[in-house]
C-alpha positions in Angstrom: -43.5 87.9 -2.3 -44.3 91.2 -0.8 -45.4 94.4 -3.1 -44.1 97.8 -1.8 -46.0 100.7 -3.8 -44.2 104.1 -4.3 -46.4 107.2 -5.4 -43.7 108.7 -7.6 -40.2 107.6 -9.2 -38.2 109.8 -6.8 -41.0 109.1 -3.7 -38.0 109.1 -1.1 -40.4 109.2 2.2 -42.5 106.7 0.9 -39.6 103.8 0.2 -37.8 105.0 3.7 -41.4 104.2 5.5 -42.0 100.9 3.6 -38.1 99.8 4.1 -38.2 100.4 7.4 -41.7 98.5 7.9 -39.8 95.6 6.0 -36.5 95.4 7.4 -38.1 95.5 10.7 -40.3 92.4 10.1 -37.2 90.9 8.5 -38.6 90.0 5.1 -35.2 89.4 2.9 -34.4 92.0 -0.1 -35.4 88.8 -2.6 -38.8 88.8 -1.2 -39.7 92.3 -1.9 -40.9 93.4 -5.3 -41.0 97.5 -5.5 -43.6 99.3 -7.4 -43.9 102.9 -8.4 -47.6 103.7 -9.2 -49.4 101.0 -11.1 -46.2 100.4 -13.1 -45.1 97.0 -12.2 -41.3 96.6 -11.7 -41.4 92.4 -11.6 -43.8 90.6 -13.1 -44.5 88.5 -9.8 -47.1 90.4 -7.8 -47.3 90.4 -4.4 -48.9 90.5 -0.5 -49.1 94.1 1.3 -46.3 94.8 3.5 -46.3 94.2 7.1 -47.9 96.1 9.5 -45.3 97.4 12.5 -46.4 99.8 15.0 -42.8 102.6 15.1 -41.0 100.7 13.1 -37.8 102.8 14.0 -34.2 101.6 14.1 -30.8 103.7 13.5 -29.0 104.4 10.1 -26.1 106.3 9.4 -26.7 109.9 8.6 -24.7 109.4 5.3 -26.8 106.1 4.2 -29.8 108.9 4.3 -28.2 111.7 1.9 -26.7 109.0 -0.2 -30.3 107.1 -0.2 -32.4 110.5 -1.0 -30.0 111.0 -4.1 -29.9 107.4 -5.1 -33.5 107.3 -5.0 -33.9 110.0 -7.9 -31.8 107.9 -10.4 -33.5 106.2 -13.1 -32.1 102.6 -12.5 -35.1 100.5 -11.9 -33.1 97.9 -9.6 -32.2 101.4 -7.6 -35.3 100.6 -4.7 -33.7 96.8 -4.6 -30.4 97.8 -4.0 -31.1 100.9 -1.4 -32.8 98.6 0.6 -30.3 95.5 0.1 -28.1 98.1 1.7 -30.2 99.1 4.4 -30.5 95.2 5.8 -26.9 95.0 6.2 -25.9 98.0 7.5 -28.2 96.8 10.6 -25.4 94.0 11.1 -22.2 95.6 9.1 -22.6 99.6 10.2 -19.6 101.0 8.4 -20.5 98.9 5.3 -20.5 102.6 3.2 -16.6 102.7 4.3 -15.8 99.8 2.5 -15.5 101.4 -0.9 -14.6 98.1 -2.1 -17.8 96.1 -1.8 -20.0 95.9 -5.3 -22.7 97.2 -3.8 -21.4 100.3 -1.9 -19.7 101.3 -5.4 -22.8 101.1 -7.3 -24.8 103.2 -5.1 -21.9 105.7 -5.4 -22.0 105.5 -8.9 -25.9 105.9 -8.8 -25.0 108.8 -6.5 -22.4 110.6 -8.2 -25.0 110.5 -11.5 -27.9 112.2 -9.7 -25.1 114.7 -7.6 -24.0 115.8 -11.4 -27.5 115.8 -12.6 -28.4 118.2 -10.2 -25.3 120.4 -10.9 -26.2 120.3 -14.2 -29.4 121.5 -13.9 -28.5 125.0 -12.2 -26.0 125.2 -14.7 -27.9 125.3 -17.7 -31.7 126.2 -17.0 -32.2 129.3 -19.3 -35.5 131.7 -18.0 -37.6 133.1 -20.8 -40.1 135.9 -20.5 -43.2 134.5 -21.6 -46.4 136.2 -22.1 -49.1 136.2 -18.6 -51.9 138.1 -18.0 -50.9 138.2 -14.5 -47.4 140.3 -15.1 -44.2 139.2 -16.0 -43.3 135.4 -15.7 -40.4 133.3 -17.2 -40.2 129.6 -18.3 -37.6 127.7 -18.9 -37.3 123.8 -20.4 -34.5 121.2 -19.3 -34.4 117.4 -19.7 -32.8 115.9 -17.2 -31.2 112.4 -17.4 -32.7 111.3 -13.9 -35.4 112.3 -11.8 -34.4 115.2 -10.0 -36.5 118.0 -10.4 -38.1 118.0 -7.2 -35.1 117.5 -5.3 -33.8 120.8 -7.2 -37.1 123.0 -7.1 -36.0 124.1 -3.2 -32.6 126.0 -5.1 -34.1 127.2 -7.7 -37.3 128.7 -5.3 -34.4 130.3 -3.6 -32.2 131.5 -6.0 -35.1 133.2 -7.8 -37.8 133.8 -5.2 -39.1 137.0 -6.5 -39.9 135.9 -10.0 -42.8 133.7 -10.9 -41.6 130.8 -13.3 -41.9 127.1 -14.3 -38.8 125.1 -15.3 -40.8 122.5 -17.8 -39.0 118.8 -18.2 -40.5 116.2 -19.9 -41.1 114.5 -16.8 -42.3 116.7 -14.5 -43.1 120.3 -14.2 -42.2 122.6 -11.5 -43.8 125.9 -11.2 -43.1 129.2 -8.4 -45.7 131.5 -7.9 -44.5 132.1 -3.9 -44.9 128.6 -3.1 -43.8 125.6 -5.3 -46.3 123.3 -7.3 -45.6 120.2 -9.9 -47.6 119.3 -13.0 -47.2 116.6 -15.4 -44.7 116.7 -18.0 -44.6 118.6 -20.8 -42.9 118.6 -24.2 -40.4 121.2 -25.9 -42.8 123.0 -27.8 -44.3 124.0 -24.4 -41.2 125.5 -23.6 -40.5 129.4 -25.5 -37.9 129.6 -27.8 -36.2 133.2 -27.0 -37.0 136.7 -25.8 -35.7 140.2 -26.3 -32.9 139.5 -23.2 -30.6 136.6 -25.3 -29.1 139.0 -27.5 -27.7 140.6 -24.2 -26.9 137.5 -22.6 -24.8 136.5 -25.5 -22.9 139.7 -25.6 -22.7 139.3 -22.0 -21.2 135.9 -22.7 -18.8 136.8 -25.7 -17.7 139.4 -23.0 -16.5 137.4 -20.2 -15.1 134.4 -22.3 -11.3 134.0 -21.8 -9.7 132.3 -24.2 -6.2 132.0 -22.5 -7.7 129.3 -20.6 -10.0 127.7 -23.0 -9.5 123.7 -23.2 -11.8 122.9 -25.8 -12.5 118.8 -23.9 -13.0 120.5 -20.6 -15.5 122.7 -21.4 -17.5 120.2 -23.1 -17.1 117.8 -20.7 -18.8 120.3 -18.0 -21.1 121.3 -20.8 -22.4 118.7 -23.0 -23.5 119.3 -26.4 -26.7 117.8 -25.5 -27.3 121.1 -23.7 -26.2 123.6 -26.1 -29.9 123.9 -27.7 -31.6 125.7 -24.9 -28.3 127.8 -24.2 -28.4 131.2 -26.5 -24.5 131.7 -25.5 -24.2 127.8 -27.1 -24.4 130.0 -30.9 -21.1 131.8 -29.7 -18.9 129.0 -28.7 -17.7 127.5 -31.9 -16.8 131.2 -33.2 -15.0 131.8 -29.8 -13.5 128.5 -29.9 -12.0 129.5 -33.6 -10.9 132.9 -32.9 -9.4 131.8 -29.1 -5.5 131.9 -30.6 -5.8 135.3 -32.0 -7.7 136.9 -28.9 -4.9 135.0 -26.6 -2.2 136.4 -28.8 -3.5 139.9 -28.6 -4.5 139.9 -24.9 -0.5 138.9 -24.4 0.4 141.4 -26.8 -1.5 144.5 -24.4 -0.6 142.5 -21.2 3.1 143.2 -22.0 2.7 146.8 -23.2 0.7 147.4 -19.6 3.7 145.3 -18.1 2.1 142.4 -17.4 3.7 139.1 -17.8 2.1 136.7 -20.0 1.8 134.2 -17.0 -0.2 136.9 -15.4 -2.4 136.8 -18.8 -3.2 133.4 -18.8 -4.0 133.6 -14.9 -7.4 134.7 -16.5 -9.9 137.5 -16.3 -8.8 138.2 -12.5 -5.5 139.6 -14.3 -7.0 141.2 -16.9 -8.8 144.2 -14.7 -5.5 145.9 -14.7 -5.7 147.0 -18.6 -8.6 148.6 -17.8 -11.7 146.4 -17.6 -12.7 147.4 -14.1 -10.9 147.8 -10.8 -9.2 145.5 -8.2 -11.9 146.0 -6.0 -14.5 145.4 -8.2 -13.3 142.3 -9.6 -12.9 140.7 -6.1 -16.6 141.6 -5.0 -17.8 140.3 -8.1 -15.8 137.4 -7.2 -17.4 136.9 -3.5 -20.3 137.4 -5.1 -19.8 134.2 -7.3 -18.4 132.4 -4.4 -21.3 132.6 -2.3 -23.0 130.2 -5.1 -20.1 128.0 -5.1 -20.9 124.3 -5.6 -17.1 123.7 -7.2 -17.3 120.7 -4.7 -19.6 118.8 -2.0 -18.4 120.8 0.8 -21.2 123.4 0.2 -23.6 121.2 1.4 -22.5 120.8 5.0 -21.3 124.3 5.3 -23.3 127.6 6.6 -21.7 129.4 4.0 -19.0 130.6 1.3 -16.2 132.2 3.7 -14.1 134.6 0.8 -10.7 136.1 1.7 -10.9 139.8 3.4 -8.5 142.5 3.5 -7.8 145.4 0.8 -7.6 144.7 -2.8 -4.2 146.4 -2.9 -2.6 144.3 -0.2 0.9 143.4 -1.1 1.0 140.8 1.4 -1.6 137.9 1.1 -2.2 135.1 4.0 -3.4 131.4 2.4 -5.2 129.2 5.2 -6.5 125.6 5.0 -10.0 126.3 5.2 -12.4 127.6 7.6 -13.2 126.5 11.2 -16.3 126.2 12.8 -16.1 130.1 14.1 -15.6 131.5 10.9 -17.8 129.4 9.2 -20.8 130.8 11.3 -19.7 134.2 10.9 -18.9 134.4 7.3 -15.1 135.4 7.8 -11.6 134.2 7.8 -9.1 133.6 10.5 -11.4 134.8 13.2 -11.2 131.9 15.6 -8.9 130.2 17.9 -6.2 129.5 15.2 -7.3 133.1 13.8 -6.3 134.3 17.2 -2.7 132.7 17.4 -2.6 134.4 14.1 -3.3 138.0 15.2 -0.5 137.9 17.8 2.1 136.4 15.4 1.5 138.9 13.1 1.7 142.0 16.0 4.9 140.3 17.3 6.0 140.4 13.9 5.5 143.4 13.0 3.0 143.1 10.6 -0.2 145.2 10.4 -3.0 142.3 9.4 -5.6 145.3 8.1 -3.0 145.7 5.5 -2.7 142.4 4.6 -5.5 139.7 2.3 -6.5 136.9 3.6 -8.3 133.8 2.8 -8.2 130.1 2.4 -7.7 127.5 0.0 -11.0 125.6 0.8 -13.9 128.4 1.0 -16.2 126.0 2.4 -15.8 124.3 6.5 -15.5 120.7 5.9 -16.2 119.0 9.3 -17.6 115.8 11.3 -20.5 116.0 13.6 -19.7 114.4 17.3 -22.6 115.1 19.0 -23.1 118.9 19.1 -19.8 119.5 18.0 -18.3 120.0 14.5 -14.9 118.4 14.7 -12.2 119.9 11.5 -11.6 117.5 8.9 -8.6 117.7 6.5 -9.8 118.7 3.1 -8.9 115.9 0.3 -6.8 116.8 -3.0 -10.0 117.2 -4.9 -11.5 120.0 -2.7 -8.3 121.9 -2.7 -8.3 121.8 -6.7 -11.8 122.4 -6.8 -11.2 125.9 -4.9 -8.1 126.4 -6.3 -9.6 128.6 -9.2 -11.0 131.1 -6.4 -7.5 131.8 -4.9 -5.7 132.1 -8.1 -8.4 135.1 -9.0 -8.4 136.2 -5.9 -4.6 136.5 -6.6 -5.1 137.7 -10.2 -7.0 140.4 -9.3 -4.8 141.9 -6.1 -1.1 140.7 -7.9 0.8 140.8 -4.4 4.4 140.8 -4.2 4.3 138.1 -1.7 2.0 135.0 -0.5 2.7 133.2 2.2 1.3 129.8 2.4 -0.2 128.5 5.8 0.4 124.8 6.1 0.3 121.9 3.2 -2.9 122.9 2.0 -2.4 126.2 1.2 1.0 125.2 -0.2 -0.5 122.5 -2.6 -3.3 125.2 -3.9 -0.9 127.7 -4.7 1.9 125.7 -6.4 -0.5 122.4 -7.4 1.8 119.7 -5.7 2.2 118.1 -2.7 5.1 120.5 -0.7 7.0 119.5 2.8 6.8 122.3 4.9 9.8 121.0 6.6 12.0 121.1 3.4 10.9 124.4 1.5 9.8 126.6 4.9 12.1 129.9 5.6 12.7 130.7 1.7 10.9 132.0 -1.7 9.5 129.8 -3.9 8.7 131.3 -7.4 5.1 130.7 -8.2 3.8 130.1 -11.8 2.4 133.5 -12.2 6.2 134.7 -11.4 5.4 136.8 -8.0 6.9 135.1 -4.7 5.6 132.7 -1.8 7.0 131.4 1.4 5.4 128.8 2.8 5.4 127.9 6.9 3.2 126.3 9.3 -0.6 126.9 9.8 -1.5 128.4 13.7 -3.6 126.0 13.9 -0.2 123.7 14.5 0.5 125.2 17.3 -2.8 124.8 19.0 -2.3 121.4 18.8 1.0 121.4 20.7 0.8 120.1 24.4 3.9 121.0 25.7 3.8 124.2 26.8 7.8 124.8 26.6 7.3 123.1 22.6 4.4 125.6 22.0 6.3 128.8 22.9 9.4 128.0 21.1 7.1 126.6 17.9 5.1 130.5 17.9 8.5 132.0 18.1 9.7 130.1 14.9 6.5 130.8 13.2 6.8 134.8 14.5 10.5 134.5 12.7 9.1 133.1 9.3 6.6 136.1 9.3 9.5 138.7 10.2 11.7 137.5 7.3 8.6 137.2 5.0 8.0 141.5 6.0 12.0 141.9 5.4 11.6 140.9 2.4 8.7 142.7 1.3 10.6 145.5 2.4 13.1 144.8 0.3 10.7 144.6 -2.8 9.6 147.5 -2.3 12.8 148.7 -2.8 
C-alpha cells in the first residue's frame, strides 16, 4: 500500500504530480491510500510513492478542468475516484463521453457541486467597511459547502482589485492587499456585522425588485435561505414577497395608462424604462454592463468575452443570431465576420440600412472546440439558449421593436421558447408573447456552408427576399 500526501484539501498540483508518478509505475487505484496533511484518509498506512524521472503522459483537456473542480469538493473518496479515472482513460480515452458509466456521473455530480459552489460564492459575498489604520478596507464572511476559496480568490482579485479586503470562511481566509494571501480559518464573529452602506444597498435592492416576475421556489432555489444571514437585502424579501400582487397590479395598472400592454409589464424592468425610470439607452448600457459579468451558463469560461447586441436603442428592426464566431468573439462585437459579411450584403440588396437596425445573439458567449490552433463553432444546447434567453428579452424590453427577425433555430427557439422549423413558419409573422411581431428565416451562416455555387446564389437570393418582405412590412407598420 502506497501513501500519497497532499498539502491542502483542494492541493490540485500536488495530487496531478503524485497521480502521474503513480499511474506511470502502474500501481492500481486499490493500492493507493491518499492523504491530505497528517490527516489519515484510511487507516492502513503506507510506502512513499515511486520515484519516476518526467513522469508525463497525455489527458484530455476536459479530464483537467473537470479534475481541478472535482478536487475542491469535500468527498473524501474524491482523490480515489479522480485518479480511478485517470488509469482508465490511458486505455478508454473518451471514457468522459460515456455519460452512462457510474463513475463518469459521479465526478459530474462532484463537478456540478463545486461549479455551483463557486457561483454561489460571487453571488452572495457581502464587503463591509471595517475599521484599518492603513485606510479603508472591507471584509466579508461566507461559508462555503466545499473547498473553493482559492479557486475563487483569482475573480474576486479581479473584480475588485482596487480595494483591499479579506473574504473570511471558516476554512480558509483569503485576503487582497495587491497580491492575494490565505490564513487559517476564522469564525463569524471575525466577520463585521454591517456598515453605514446596507441601508443603501437595501433601498437599492427594494428598487430594482420586480415583482411581475417573482416565483417565490426559483428564487430560493438560486438563493438559499442558508445565505440570507449575511445578505442586508435578505431583511426585504419576505415584505416584497407579501406585497408582490399589489406592486404587479399597479405596475399593470400605469403600464396601460402609458399604453403598454401588460405582456410588455411582465417582460420585466427592461419594459418598465418607458414610464419613466430611465431611458432606452440607458437601460441597454446598464445591461451590457451586467453582461460582461455574465456566468448565466458555462460558456463564459471558454470565451474572450460577453459579445452584447449593437445598434440604436430606438431600432424598430432587431436582428437575432445564434451566437458569436470566433471573429466576433475576439473583437467584442456581433455579426462582424464571415457569416456577419454575407449578412451586410443581404441587408444592402435588400434595402435595409443595418446602422438602423439592433443586433445581437441568442448565446452572448462563443461556444467552440479547439482543433489545433483553430476554434471550430459548436451548436449551443437548449440550456445555453435559455440561460441567455433573459438578456434578449431585456434587450427587447428595453428597445420594443415592431419587428424581430429570427436568424436560424436558435434564435427562433430564444424568442418564442420552443423548438421552430424554419422550413414550416419562414416567410410570415409569428406573434411573440410580448404581442410585437417576428419572422423567422435562415442564419447567413447557412449559406456559407453551401457548396454549390449555383445552390448558394439562389439560397442568398431567398434569404435577400425574406429580408425585403420583413422591410415591407415594417413599412406598413409604420403606417
Amino acid at each position: 500500500m502506497l501513501t500519497a500526501i497532499l498539502v491542502r484539501p483542494d492541493d490540485f498540483d500536488g495530487w496531478r504530480a503524485a497521480a502521474r508518478r503513480l499511474a506511470v509505475a502502474g500501481i492500481p487505484p486499490g493500492d493507493v491510500v491518499w492523504q491530505v496533511g497528517d490527516i489519515a484518509t484510511d487507516l492502513l498506512g503506507g510506502d512513499g510513492l515511486p520515484v519516476a524521472e518526467t513522469p508525463m503522459f497525455n489527458v484530455p483537456k476536459a479530464f483537467i478542468e473537470v479534475a481541478g473542480r472535482v478536487i475542491c469538493h469535500r468527498d473524501p473518496e474524491r482523490f480515489a475516484l479522480l485518479y480511478t479515472a485517470l488509469t482508465t482513460l490511458r486505455t478508454r480515452p473518451k471514457l468522459l463521453d460515456d455519460a452512462a458509466d457510474p463513475l463518469v456521473r459521479r465526478l459530474y455530480d462532484l463537478d456540478k457541486a463545486v461549479r455551483r459552489d463557486v457561483h454561489k460564492m460571487r453571488a452572495f459575498v457581502r464587503f463591509r467597511d471595517v475599521p484599518d489604520p492603513e485606510g479603508e478596507r472591507f471584509a466579508a464572511w461566507f461559508e462555503p459547502e466545499h473547498h473553493i476559496v482559492r479557486r475563487n480568490a483569482g475573480f474576486f482579485a479581479r473584480r475588485f482589485a482596487n480595494m483591499r479586503w479579506s473574504i473570511l470562511t471558516p476554512d480558509e481566509c483569503v485576503h487582497w492587499d495587491g497580491e492575494l494571501s490565505f490564513t487559517p480559518g476564522a469564525t463569524r464573529a471575525d466577520a463585521p456585522d454591517g456598515d453605514a452602506l446596507e441601508e443603501t444597498w437595501r433601498t437599492y435592492f427594494a428598487s430594482i425588485f420586480n415583482p411581475a416576475r417573482l416565483k417565490v421556489k426559483a428564487m430560493t432555489a438560486e438563493m438559499p435561505k442558508k445565505y440570507w444571514r449575511n445578505l442586508p437585502e435578505a431583511s426585504l424579501v419576505p415584505g416584497l414577497i407579501a406585497g408582490a400582487e399589489e406592486r404587479t397590479r399597479m405596475m399593470i395598472d400605469a403600464g396601460d395608462k402609458a399604453g403598454m400592454t401588460n405582456a410588455a409589464v411582465q417582460a420585466g424592468a427592461g419594459a418598465w424604462v418607458r414610464t419613466g425610470d430611465g431611458s432606452p439607452a440607458d437601460a441597454l448600457a446598464a445591461l451590457r454592463d451586467d453582461a460582461a459579468q455574465c456566468k448565466r451558463c458555462l460558456l463564459f469560461g471558454p470565451a474572450t468575452q460577453t459579445v452584447f447586441g449593437e445598434g440604436p436603442s430606438d431600432a424598430r428592426l432587431v436582428f437575432v443570431g445564434e451566437q458569436p464566431g470566433d471573429s466576433e468573439d475576439l473583437a467584442g462585437r456581433p455579426f462582424i465576420g464571415p457569416a456577419g459579411q454575407v449578412f451586410d450584403r443581404a441587408l444592402a440588396a435588400a434595402g435595409i440600412d443595418r446602422a438602423r437596425t439592433y443586433v445581437t445573439n441568442a448565446v452572448k458567449h462563443f461556444k467552440f472546440e479547439q482543433r489545433g490552433k483553430r476554434r471550430i463553432h459548436s451548436k449551443p444546447d437548449i440550456s445555453e439558449i435559455n440561460a441567455c434567453r433573459w438578456w434578449v428579452e431585456h434587450e427587447r424590453a428595453a428597445i420594443r421593436p415592431a419587428v424581430t427577425v429570427a436568424l436560424g433555430a436558435s434564435a427562433a427557439r430564444s424568442l418564442t421558447g420552443k423548438t421552430v422549423t424554419i422550413s414550416k413558419e419562414r416567410g410570415r409573422p409569428l406573434t411573440l408573447a410580448d404581442g410585437t411581431e417576428a419572422w423567422i428565416t435562415v442564419h447567413p451562416s447557412f449559406l456559407l456552408r453551401i457548396e454549390d455555387k449555383a445552390a448558394a446564389a439562389l439560397e442568398f437570393d431567398r434569404f435577400v427576399a425574406d429580408l425585403v418582405a420583413v422591410r415591407e412590412r415594417l413599412a406598413a407598420l409604420a403606417g
